[in-house]
C-alpha positions, 0 to 999 in steps of 0.5 A: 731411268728411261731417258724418254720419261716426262716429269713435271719442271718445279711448278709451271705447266712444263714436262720435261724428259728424265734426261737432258742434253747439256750444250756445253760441249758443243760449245767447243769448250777445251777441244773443238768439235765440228758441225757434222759431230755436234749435229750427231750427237744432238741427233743421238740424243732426240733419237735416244728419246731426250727432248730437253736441250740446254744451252747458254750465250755462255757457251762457245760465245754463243756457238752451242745455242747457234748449234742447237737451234740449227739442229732442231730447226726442223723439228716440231716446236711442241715436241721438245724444250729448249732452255737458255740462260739470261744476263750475258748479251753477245756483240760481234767482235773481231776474233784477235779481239775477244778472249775466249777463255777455255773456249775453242774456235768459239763464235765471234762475239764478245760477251758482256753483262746485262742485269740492269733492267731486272730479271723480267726485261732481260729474259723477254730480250733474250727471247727476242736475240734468240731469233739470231739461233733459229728462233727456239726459245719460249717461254713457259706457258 
């Protein structure tokens, strides 16, 4: 498998690489991970020729999109793919007052639900929050 290969994603006009980089563990999930590694490793993977990267609000409370979209910032928006998840909404929170999970040393935001306005409105605010982690998120055209 070429890592750099573009395959066409289900039926819309998207092409993405054969390989993907999976942010869930730059979200700190069960060990941390500092900035300098998460940023290599996003680095690693864009000079391997990977140019679609997943992340979640799930992830880290939010820290892998808050990773991700730092270490891409500078890029060129036409030349990767960036996919999120939709339905959990992060709020600021108190640290003592948020329960982590397996996360370690997440970002400090509680995360609840948001399905009730349809599948349609939550991801179209979903790309509105992401302005919060660089402003990354599109929708396919």
């Amino acid at each position: 498998m070429i890592a750099s290969q573009k395959n066409k994603l289900g039926r819309v006009d998207l092409y993405v690489t054969a390989m993907s980089f999976g942010g869930v563990a730059i979200g700190n999930l069960f060990r941390p991970i500092c900035e300098l590694e998460s940023d290599a490793m996003i680095q690693r993977a864009w000079d391997a020729g990977i140019r679609y990267y997943d992340t979640a609000p799930m992830y880290g409370h939010g820290l892998s999109e808050l990773r991700i979209g730092h270490s891409l910032r500078r890029k060129n928006r036409d030349d990767f793919v960036l996919s999120s998840k939709v339905g959990r909404i992060l709020k600021p929170k108190r640290r003592s007052e948020i329960d982590f999970g397996p996360w370690i040393e997440a970002a400090p935001f509680e995360m609840t639900f948001d399905y009730t306005f349809g599948a349609q409105h939550a991801v179209f605010r979903r790309v509105a929050r992401s302005r919060r982690t660089g402003g990354r998120l599109q929708l396919p055209r």
